[in-house]
VEXKEDREN-731427 format. One line per 4 residues: number of its first residue (from 1); for each residue x, y, z of C-alpha. Coordinates in nm, 2 decimals, decimal comma, always signed. Example, Ala and Ser with C-alpha at 12.3 -4.5 7.8 and 13.67 -1.06 7.14 Angstrom:
<pts>
1) +1,23:-0,45:+0,78 ~ +1,37:-0,11:+0,71
</pts>
This chain:
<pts>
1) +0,00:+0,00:+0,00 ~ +0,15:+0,33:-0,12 ~ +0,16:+0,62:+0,13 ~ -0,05:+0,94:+0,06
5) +0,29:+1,16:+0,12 ~ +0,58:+1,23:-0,16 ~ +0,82:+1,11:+0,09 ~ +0,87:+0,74:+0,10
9) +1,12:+0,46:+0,04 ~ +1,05:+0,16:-0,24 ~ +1,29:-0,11:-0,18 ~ +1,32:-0,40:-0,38
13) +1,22:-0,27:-0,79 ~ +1,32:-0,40:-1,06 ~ +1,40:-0,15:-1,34 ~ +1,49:-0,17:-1,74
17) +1,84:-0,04:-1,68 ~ +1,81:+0,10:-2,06 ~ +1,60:+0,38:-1,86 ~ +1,79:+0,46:-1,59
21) +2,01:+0,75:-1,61 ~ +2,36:+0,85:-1,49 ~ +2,30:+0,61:-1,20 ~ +2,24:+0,33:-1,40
25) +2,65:+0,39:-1,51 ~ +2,69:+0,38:-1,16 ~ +2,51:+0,04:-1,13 ~ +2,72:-0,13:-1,38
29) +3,06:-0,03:-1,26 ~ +3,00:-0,25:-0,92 ~ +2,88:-0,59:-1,08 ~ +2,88:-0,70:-0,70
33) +2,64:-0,43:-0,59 ~ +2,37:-0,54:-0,86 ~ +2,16:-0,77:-0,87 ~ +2,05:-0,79:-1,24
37) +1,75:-1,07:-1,36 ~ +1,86:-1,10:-1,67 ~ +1,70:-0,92:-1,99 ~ +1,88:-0,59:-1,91
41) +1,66:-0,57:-1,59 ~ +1,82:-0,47:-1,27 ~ +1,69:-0,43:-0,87 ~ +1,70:-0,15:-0,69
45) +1,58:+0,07:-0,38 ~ +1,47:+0,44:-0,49 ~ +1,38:+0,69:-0,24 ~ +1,12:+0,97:-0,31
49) +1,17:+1,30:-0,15 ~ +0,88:+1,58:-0,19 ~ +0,77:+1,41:-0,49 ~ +1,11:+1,34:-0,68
53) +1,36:+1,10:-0,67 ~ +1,67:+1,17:-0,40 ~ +1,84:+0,87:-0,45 ~ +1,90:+0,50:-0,63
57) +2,07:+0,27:-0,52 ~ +2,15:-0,11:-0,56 ~ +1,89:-0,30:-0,39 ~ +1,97:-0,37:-0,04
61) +2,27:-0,13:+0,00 ~ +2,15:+0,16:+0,15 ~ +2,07:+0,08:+0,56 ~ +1,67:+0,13:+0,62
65) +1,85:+0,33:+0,91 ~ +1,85:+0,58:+0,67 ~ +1,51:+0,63:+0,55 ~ +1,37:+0,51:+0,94
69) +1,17:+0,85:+0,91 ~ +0,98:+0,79:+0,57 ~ +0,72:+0,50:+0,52 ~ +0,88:+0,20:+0,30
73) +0,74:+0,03:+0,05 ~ +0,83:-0,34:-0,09 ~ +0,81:-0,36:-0,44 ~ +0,86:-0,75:-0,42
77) +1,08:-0,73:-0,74 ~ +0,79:-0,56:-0,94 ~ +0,88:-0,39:-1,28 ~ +0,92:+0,01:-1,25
81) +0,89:+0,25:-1,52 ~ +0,89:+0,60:-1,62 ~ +0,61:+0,74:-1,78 ~ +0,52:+0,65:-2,10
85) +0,58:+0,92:-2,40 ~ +0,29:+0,91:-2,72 ~ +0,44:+1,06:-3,00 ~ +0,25:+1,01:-3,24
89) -0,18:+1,02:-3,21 ~ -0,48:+1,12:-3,36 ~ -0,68:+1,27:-3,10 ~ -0,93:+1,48:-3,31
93) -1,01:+1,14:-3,52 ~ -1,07:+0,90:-3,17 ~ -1,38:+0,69:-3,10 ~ -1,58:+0,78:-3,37
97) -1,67:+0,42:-3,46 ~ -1,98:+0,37:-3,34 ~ -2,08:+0,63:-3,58 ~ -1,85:+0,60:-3,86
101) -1,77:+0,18:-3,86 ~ -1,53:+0,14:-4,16 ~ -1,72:-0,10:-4,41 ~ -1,42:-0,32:-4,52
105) -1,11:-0,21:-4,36 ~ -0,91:-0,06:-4,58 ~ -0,69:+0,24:-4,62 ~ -0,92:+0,40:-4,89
109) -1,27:+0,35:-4,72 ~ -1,07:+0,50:-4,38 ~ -1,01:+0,81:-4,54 ~ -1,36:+0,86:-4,72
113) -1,58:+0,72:-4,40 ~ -1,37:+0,98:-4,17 ~ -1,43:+1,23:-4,43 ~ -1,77:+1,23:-4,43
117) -1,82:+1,18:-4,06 ~ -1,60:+1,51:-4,07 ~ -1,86:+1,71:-4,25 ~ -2,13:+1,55:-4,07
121) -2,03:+1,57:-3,72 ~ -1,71:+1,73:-3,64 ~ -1,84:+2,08:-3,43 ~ -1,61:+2,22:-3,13
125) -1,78:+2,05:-2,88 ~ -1,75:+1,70:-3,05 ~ -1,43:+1,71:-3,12 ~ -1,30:+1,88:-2,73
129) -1,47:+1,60:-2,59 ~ -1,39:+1,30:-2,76 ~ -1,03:+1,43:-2,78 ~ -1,06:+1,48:-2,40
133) -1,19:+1,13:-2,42 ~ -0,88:+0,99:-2,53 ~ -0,64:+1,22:-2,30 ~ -0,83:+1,09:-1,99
137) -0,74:+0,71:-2,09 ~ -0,39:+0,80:-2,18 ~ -0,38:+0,99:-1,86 ~ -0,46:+0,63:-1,63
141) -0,25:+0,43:-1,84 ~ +0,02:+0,61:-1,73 ~ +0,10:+0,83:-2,05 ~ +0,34:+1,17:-1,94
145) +0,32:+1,34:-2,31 ~ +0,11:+1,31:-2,61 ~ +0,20:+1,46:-2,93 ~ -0,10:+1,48:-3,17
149) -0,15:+1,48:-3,56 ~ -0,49:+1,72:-3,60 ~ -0,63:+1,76:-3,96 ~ -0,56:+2,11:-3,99
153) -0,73:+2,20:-4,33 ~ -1,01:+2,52:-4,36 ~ -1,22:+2,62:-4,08 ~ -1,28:+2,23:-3,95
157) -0,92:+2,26:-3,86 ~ -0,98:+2,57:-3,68 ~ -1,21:+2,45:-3,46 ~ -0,97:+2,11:-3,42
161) -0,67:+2,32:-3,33 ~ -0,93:+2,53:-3,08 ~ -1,01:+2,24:-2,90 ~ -0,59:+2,16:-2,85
165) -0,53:+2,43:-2,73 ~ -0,78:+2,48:-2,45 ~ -0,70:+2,10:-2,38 ~ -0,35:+2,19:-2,34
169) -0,45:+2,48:-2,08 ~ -0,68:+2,26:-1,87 ~ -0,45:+1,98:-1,90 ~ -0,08:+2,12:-1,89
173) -0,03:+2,02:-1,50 ~ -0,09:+1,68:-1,60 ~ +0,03:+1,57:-1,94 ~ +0,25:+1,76:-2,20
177) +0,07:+1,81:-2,53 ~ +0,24:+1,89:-2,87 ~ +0,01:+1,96:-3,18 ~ +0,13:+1,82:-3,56
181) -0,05:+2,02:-3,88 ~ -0,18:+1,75:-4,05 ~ -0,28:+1,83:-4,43 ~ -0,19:+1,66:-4,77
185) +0,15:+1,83:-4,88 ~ +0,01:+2,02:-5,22 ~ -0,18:+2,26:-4,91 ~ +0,09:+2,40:-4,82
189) +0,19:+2,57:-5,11 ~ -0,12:+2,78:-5,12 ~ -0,16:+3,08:-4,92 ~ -0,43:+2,87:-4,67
193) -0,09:+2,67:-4,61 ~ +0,11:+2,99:-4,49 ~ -0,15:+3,08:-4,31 ~ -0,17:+2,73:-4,07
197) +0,25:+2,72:-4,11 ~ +0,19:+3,08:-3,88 ~ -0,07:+2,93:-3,66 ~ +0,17:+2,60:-3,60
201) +0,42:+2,87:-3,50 ~ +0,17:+3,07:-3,30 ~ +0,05:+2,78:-3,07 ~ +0,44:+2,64:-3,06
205) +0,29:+2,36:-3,33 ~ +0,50:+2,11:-3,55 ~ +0,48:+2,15:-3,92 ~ +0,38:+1,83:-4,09
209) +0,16:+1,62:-4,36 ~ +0,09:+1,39:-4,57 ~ +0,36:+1,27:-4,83 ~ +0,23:+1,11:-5,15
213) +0,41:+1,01:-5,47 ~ +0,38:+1,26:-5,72 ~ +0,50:+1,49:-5,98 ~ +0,49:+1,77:-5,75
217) +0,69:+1,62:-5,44 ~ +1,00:+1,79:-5,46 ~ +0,85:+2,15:-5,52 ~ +0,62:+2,04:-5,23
221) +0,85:+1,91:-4,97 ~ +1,13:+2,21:-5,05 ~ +0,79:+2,45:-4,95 ~ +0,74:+2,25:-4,65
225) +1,13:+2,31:-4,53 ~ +1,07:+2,67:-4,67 ~ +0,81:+2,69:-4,44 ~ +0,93:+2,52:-4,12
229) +1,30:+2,72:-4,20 ~ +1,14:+3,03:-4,19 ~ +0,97:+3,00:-3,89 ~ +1,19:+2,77:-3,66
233) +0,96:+2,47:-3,67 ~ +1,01:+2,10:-3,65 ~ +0,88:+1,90:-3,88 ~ +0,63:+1,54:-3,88
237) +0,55:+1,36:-4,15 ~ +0,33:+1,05:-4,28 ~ +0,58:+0,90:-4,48 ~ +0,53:+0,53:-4,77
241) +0,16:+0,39:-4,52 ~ +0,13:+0,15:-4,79 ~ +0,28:-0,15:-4,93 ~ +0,38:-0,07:-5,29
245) +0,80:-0,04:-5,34 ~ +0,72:+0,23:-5,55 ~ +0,66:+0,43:-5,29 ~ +0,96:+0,64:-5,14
249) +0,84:+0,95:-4,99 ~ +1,10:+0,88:-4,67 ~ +1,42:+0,88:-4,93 ~ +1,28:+1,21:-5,04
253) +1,25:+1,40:-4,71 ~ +1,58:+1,27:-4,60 ~ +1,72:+1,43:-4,94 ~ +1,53:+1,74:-4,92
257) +1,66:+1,77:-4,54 ~ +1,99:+1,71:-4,64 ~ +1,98:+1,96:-4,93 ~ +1,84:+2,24:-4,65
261) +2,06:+2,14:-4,40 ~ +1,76:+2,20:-4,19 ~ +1,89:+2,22:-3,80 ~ +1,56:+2,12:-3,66
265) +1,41:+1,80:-3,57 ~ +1,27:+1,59:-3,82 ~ +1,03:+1,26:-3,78 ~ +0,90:+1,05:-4,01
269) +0,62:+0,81:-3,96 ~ +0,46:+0,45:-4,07 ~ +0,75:+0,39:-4,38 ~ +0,57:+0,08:-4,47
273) +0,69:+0,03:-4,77 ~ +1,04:-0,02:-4,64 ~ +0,97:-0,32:-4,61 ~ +0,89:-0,44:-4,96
277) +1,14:-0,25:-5,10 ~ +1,51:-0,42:-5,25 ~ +1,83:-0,44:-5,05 ~ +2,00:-0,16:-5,25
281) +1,71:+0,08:-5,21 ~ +1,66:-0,03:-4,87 ~ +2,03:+0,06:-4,78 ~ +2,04:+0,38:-4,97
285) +1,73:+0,50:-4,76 ~ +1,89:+0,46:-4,47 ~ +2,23:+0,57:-4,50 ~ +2,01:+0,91:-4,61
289) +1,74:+0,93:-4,33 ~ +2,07:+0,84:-4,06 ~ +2,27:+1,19:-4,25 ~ +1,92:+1,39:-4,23
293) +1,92:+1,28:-3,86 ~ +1,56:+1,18:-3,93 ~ +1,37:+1,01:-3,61 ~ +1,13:+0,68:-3,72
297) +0,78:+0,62:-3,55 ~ +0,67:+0,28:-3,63 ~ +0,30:+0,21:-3,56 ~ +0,25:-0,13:-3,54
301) -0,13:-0,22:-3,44 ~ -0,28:+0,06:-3,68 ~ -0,04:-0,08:-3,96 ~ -0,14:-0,40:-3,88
305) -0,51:-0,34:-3,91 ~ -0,48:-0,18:-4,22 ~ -0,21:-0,32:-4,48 ~ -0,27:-0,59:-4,70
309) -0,64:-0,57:-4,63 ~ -0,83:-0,73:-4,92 ~ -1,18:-0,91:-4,87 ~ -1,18:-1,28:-4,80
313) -0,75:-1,32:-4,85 ~ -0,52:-1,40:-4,51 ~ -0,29:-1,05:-4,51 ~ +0,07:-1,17:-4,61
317) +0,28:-0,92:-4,45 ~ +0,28:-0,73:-4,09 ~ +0,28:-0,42:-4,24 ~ +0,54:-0,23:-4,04
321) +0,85:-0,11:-4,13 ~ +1,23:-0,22:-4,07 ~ +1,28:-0,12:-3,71 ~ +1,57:-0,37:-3,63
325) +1,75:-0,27:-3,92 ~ +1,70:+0,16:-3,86 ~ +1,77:+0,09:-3,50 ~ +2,09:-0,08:-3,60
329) +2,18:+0,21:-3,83 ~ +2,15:+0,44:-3,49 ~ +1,85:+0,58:-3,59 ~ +1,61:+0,69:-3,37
333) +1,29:+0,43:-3,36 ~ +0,97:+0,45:-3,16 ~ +0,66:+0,32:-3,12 ~ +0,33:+0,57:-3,08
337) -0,05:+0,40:-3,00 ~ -0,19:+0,57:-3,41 ~ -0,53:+0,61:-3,41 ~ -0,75:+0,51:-3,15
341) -1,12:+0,34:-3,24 ~ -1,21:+0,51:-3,54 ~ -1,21:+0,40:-3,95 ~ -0,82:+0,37:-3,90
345) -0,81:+0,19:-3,64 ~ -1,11:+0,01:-3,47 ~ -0,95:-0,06:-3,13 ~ -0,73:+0,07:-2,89
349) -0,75:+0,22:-2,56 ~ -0,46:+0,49:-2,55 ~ -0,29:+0,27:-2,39 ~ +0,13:+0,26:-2,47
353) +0,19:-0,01:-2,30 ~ -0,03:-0,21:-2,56 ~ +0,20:-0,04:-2,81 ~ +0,50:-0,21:-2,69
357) +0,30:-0,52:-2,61 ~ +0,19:-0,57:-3,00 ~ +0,50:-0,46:-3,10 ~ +0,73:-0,71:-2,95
361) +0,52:-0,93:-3,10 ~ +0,48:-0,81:-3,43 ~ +0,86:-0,69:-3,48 ~ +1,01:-0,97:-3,29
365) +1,15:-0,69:-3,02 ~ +1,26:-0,98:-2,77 ~ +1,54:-1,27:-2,73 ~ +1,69:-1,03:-2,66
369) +1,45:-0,71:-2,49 ~ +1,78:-0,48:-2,49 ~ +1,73:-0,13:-2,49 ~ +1,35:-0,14:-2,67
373) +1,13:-0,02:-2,37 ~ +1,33:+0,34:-2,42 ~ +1,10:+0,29:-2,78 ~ +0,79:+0,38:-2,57
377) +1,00:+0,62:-2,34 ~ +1,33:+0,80:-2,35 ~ +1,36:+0,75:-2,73 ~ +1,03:+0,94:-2,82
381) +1,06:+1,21:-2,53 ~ +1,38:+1,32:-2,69 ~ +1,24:+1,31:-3,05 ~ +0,95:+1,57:-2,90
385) +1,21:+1,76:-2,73 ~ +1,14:+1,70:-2,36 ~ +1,42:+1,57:-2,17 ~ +1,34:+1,48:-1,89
389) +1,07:+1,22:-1,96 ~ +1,09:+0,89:-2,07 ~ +1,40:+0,81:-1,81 ~ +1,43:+0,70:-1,45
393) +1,71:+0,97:-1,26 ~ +1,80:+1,13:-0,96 ~ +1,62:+1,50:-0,96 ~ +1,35:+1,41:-1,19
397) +1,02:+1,43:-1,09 ~ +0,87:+1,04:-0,94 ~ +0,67:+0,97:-1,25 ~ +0,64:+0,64:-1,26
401) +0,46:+0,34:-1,32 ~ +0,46:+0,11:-1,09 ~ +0,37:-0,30:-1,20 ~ +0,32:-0,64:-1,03
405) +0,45:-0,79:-1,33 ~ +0,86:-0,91:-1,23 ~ +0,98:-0,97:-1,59 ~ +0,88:-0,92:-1,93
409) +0,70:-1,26:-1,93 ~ +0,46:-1,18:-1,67 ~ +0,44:-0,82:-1,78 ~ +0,34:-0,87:-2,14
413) +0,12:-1,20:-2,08 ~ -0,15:-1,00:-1,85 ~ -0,34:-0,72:-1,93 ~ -0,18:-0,51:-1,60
417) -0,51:-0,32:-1,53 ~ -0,39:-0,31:-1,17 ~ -0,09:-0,08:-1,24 ~ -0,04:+0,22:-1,04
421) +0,04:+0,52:-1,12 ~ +0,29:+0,79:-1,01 ~ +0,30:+1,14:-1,08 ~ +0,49:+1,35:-0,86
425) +0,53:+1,06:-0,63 ~ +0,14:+1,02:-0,55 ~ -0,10:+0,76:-0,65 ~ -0,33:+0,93:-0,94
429) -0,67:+0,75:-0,98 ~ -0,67:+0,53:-1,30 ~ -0,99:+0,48:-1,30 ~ -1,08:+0,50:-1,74
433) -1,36:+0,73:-1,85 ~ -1,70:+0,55:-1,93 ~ -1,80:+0,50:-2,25 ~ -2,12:+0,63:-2,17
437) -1,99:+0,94:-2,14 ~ -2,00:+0,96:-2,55 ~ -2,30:+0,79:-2,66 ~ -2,47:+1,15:-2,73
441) -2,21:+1,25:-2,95 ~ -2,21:+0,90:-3,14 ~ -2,60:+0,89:-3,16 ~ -2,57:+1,14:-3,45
</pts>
């Protein structure tokens, strides 16, 4: 049982030491001191002091003489994480199902069923609540930051980027929120596109879209950088969500960003078609998006869902991209939740931990775990620019999640509904919102 103070002592946690900090250096220097239990997990005692952590140390090293004044608790070997860190989100499209079911599954009737469910519903208060919706889940799940594509075009995406920003306000001492423009490329090279590159600067936005194959892509993507250059944005971008090897939208943004020599953070999404695509290609992609410094968001249960859908035929690929080979490369690779019960996606509970579940499945992430759980941490925290999430350290605040689970086995067999949850060193309630609490809005 967990104290109602920020001042207590858990003994006995067992922590990825890919997320530990400085001290986990510390750790590995005194091989005696540790007591690791194998995939890259270690034990130790961490003492919370007025909501932050004061101290880690090896399990059992430091004398409970020491902390006689604060309560302790026994973690019993349970798994301890920071935060989690949701780079990449569609808020504004969430839990629209109900209304807007997507009739066979596919990437094409996605966009046209959200479309018109767009026109047809999509007022402020629709959208502010059912993107409320979905922070309040993430919120219980233990998420820290959410970074959100919004469709950004005419006055819908007005009202869209309204409903961010008060969210932002009425959530900020809670979870960090970032905003994405999201908006086919060709957009932004009319003046409507200046206009929303302004507003992503007003709002302290990221610049991004939709990269197609086209005639127009380089005259496009040289706007985009244009754009972002000019105003001191980052940039996000949908890159190759299909499966045709045609399809190299990624190559060209790492070109284009090379040719800029743009200086500031760049991510691309999805990159399906990496996957399909031959060695050579392959290799030359890579060797461009590692010079362009180019972050990778994989998204493994939306990609899953959606590629290789045909009516009545098994799907004959996984649909995600080469995330063993980019890592390898030392790129940058993460793994974001997508789209959350809506034409894209028709399940999903903003829950990260499900990320990482799925995705050591799908991509194979274990024998061995390494370093992957900074994929759903550390990794995506520094992509969005935010330091000090994502990572277990001395002097950061005691977010954390706190699980019975004592090993990836136990962790990633059960559903961990019973998790608890840390912020600032005190128990939040993670207690999910009730569907109910939509069923006006999806009555339409």
């Amino acid at each position: 049982m967990l104290p109602s103070t920020s001042n207590y002592f858990l003994k006995n946690a067992c922590v990825p030491m890919s997320l530990l900090e400085i001290p986990s250096i510390a750790l590995k220097s005194d091989p005696v001191a540790v007591t690791e239990t194998g995939e890259g997990l270690c034990i130790v005692d961490v003492e919370i002091s007025a909501g932050a952590i004061a101290k880690i140390t090896p399990s059992g090293k430091q004398p409970l003489s020491e902390v006689a004044d604060i309560p302790v608790v026994d973690c019993r070997g349970g798994l301890v994480w920071p935060c989690f860190v949701d780079i990449h989100t569609h808020l504004d499209k969430g839990h629209i199902w109900e209304r807007a079911p997507n009739p066979d599954g596919t990437f094409a009737k996605a966009i046209l069923t959200v479309g018109a469910d767009t026109q047809k519903n999509w007022n402020p208060e629709d959208i502010y609540r059912r993107m409320e919706f979905g922070i309040k889940c993430s919120y219980a799940h233990g998420t820290k930051a959410i970074r959100t594509h919004i469709d950004s075009g005419g006055e819908q995406g007005n009202f869209s980027l309204a409903a961010f920003e008060e969210l932002r306000t009425q959530w900020g001492d809670r979870l960090m929120l970032q905003a994405v423009s999201l908006v086919s490329l060709e957009y932004l090279l009319t003046p409507a596109g200046e206009k929303l590159a302004d507003k992503m600067a007003e709002i302290g936005g990221i610049l991004g879209g939709v990269a197609y194959i086209n005639p127009d892509l380089d005259k496009q993507l040289d706007r985009v950088f244009d754009l972002a250059q000019e105003r001191g944005l980052n940039l996000d971008f949908h890159t190759d969500e299909n499966d045709d090897p045609e399809s190299v939208t990624l190559r060209q943004v790492a070109k284009t960003a090379i040719r800029h020599q743009f200086p500031g953070k760049i991510i691309c999404g999805h990159c399906c078609s990496l996957a399909v695509q031959p060695p050579e290609l392959v290799t030359e992609t890579i060797t461009l998006v590692k010079e362009a410094n180019i972050g990778i968001v994989s998204l493994p249960m939306c990609n899953l869902y959606l590629q290789d859908r045909q009516s009545k035929r098994t799907p004959r690929w996984r649909g995600v991209t080469l995330v063993h080979e980019l890592k390898t490369a030392g790129i940058p690779v993460a793994f974001a939740s997508d789209n959350c019960r809506d034409p894209f996606y028709g399940f999903g509970d903003h829950d990260v931990l499900e990320v990482f579940n799925m995705a050591v499945r799908i991509a194979h992430l274990d024998r061995p775990y390494g370093d992957w759980p900074r994929a759903v941490t550390k990794t995506p925290a520094d992509l969005m620019g935010l330091p000090k999430l994502g990572r277990i350290a001395v002097g950061l605040p005691a977010d954390l999640i706190l699980f019975k689970a004592r090993n990836y086995s136990e962790l990633l067999s059960r559903s961990q509904r019973d998790r608890t949850v840390l912020r600032q060193g005190i128990k939040i309630d993670t207690t999910l919102p009730d569907y109910r609490e939509l069923d006006d809005l999806l009555a339409n």
